[in-house]
C-alpha positions, 0 to 999 in steps of 0.5 A, spaced: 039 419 714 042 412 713 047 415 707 050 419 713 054 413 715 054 409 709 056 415 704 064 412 704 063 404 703 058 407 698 063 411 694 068 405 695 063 400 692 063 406 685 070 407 685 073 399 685 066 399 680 069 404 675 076 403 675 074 395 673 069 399 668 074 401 664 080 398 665 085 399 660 086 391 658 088 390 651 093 397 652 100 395 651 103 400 656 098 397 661 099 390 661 107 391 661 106 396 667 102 390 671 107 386 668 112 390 671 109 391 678 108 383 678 115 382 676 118 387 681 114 384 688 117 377 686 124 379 686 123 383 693 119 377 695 125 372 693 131 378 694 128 381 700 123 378 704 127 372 707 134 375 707 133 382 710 126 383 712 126 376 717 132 378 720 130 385 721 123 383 724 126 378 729 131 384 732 126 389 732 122 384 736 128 382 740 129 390 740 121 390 744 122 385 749 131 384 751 132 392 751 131 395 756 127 401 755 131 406 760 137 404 756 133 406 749 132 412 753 139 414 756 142 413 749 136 415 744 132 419 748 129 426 748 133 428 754 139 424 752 146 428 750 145 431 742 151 429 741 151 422 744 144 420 741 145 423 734 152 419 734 149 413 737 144 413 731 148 416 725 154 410 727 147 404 728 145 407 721 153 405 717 154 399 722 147 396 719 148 399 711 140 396 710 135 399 705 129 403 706 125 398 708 129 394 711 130 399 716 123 401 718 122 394 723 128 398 727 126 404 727 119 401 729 122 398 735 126 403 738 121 409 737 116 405 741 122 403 746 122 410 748 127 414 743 125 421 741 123 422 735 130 426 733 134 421 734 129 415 731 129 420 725 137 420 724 137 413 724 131 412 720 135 416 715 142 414 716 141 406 716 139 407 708 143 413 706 149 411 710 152 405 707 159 405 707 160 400 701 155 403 697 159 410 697 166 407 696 161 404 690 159 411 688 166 414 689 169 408 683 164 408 679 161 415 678 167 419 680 171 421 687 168 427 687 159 424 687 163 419 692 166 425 697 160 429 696 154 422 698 158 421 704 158 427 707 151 430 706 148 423 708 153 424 715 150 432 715 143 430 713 141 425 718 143 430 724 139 436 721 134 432 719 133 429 727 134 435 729 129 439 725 124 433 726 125 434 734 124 441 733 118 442 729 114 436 734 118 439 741 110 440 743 110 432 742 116 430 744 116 434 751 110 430 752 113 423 751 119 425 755 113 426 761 111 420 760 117 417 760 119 420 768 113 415 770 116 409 768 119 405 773 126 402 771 127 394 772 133 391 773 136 387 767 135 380 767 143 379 765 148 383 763 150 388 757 155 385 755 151 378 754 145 382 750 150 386 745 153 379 744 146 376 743 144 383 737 151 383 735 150 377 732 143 378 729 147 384 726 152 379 723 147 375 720 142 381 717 148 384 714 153 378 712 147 375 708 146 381 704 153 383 702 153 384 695 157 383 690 163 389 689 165 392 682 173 389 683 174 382 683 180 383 689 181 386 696 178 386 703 170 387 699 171 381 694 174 377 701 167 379 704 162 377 699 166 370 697 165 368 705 159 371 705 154 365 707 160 362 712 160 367 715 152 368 716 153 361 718 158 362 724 153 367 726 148 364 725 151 358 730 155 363 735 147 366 737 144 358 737 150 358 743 148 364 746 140 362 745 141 355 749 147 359 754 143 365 756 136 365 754 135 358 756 132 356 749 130 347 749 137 344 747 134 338 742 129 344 738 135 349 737 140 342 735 134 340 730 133 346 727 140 348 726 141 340 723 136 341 718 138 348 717 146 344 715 143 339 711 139 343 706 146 348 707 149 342 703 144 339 699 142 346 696 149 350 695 147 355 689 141 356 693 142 359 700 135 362 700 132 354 702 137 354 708 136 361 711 129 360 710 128 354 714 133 357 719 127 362 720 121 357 720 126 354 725 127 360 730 120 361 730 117 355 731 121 355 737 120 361 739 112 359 739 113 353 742 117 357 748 116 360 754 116 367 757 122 372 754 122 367 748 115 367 746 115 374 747 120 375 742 116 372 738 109 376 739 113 382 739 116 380 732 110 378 729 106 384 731 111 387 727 110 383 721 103 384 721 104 392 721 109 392 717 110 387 711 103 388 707 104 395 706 111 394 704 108 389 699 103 393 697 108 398 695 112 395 692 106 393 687 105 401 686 113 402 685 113 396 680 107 399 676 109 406 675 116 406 675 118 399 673 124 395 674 131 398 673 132 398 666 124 396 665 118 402 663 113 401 668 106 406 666 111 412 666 116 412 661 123 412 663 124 418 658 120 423 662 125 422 668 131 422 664 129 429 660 126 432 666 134 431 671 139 434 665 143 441 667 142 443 675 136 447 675 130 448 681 126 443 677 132 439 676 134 438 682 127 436 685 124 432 680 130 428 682 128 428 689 121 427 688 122 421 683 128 419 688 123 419 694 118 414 692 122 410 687 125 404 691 132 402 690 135 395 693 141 397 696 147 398 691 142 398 686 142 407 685 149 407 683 148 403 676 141 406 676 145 413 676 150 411 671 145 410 666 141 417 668 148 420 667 150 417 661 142 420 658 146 427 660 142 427 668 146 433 671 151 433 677 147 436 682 140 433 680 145 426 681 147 426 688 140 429 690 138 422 688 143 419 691 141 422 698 133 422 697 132 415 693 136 410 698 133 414 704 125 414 702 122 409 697 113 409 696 113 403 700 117 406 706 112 412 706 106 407 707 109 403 714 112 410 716 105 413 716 102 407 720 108 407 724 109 414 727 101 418 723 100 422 717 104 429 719 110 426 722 111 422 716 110 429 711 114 432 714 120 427 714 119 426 707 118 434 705 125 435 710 129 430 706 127 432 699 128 439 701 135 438 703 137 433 697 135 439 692 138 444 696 143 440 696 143 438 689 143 445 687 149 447 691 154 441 688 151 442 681 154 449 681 161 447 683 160 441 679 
């Protein structure tokens, strides 16, 4: 029977049917939702994309091709020390101080080099959670005490949730562990000091570019963000020097781009994203046009785009839909979160957690978010469960993580972090 093979295009064709069929246009709710969702795809588009998901993406590639599987394996592997590899993975995650989705291209690239699953985890969740400006944040805006108690549970968090992730897939991971002892180990094409040089700086860019803005106008903070942009530009310089030194990049193209990368720079001052964004397109085309590891570099990033970016903005379009923007409604009124995370009840504290997990927040943007809730009398408790579930997970990162490392370990990875924010939540809530 025909129907057999074609029930589920079938049912697909009815389905997009009726949802056109009766599309609530004309209902003001609908509208300022789709209106939402529009809005907030625009401002990750200009906020996001090209400061934090380029630079991601191009070390995730760089990742794939210039790091040494061995070396993943050594430090992040299955059969790596504990203590070195959920070390090496908590200390990444505060070094880099990225968003959810930010982190995904990195998590992507050293779980696909070989490291086990426990460590990939715990960076997985310390590179949102972990963050250390947005703590000291929380401690002078929301108090000391929501401050103290973030930064602990996110340190505690992403050991127990990499440990719990390893112990429920130990099966999995002992088979990838005897695949690994199959793989010959290459010698490196230069040193280890040169290739952390070379992510370093890569580093710096990704981290420098997105420094935000502290809530005091003084200090080491206010100095950072001030010289943010020179500071990604001495960066951005030293590793076009180490790109033309150690990776044999064509000396004229890397002038060339970074000529038209300065000119904009000064042409345009009060828009930075035009002189970052073309000192990406200028990478990247030589990249394309290059040989061997540099056009590798750029397979492997670009395979990584592919894989990752739609899904995240179709997220990112889910998120803005139901949830709106901060301070906006999307189609779930933002009184029924408020209502629902007063005192520090179970269901408080896993509304807050749920509603954390699939909310997106932009780096720093949970503290005045909370701020607000608390100010509409959102609990203690249910507050920091937010504050350990919300930067960690967002509707977007769970769709890249499912393509990335399948459907059971991404439920599972979600349902541990909400667990361990409402528990959490319940404890604090008790004392506080």
């Amino acid at each position: 029977m025909i129907w057999k093979s074609e029930w589920k295009p079938l049912a697909i064709i009815v389905g997009v049917f009726l949802a056109a069929f009766y599309l609530p246009t004309g209902n003001a709710r609908f509208e300022h939702a789709l209106n939402e969702s529009l809005q907030l795809t625009r401002w990750y588009a200009r906020e996001h994309v090209i400061l934090c998901l380029i630079p991601a993406f191009f070390i995730a590639g760089a990742i794939g091709v210039f790091v040494r599987q061995d070396s993943v394996m050594r430090y992040l592997g299955a059969k790596a020390k504990k203590t070195l590899a959920y070390g090496v993975a908590s200390v990444s995650g505060t070094v880099l101080a990225v968003c959810s989705c930010t982190v995904l291209p990195l998590f992507a690239g050293i779980y696909r080099m070989g490291a086990g699953l426990g460590p990939a985890s715990a960076f997985l969740y310390s590179g949102p959670a972990i963050n250390v400006l947005a703590i000291v944040l929380t401690a002078r805006i929301l108090g000391i005490e929501l401050g103290v108690a973030r930064a602990v549970g996110a340190v505690v968090f992403s050991v127990l949730v990499g440990l719990a992730m390893h112990f429920i897939f130990r099966k999995a991971e002992n088979a990838r562990v005897e695949d690994q002892v199959e793989l010959e180990v290459s010698k490196p094409v230069r040193s280890l000091g040169k290739t952390v040089v070379y992510f370093a700086l890569m580093v710096a860019i990704l981290v420098f570019a997105n420094w935000g803005q502290a809530s005091s106008s003084s200090g080491i903070w206010h100095v950072l963000y001030m010289a943010k942009w020179w500071l990604t530009g001495i960066s951005a310089l030293l590793l076009a020097l180490v790109l033309v030194l150690w990776f044999g990049a064509p000396k004229m193209k890397i002038v060339a781009a970074g000529f038209v990368t300065v000119a904009l720079a000064f042409v345009f001052p009060h828009e930075p994203l035009i002189a970052f964004g073309a000192g990406s397109v200028g990478l990247a085309l030589i990249l394309t046009t290059g040989e061997g590891e540099l056009a590798e570099w750029f397979e492997s990033t670009w395979g990584f785009a592919k894989q990752i970016l739609p899904l995240l903005l179709i997220g990112v379009l889910a998120a803005g839909f139901m949830l709106g923007r901060p301070g906006n409604e999307g189609i779930i009124p933002s009184h029924w979160i408020s209502d629902s995370v007063g005192g520090n009840s179970l269901w408080a504290n896993l509304f807050a957690s749920v509603a954390g997990a699939f909310m997106y927040f932009a780096t720093l943007t949970e503290v005045p978010i909370l701020q607000g809730l608390i100010g509409s009398g959102m609990g203690q408790g249910p507050a920091l469960t937010l504050l350990l579930a919300g930067p960690a997970l967002s509707l977007p990162s769970i769709l890249v993580l499912n393509s990335i490392m399948g459907l059971k370990k991404t439920a599972v990875f979600v349902l541990l972090v909400v667990m361990m924010s409402t528990v959490t939540g319940l404890i604090y809530g008790s004392f506080f």
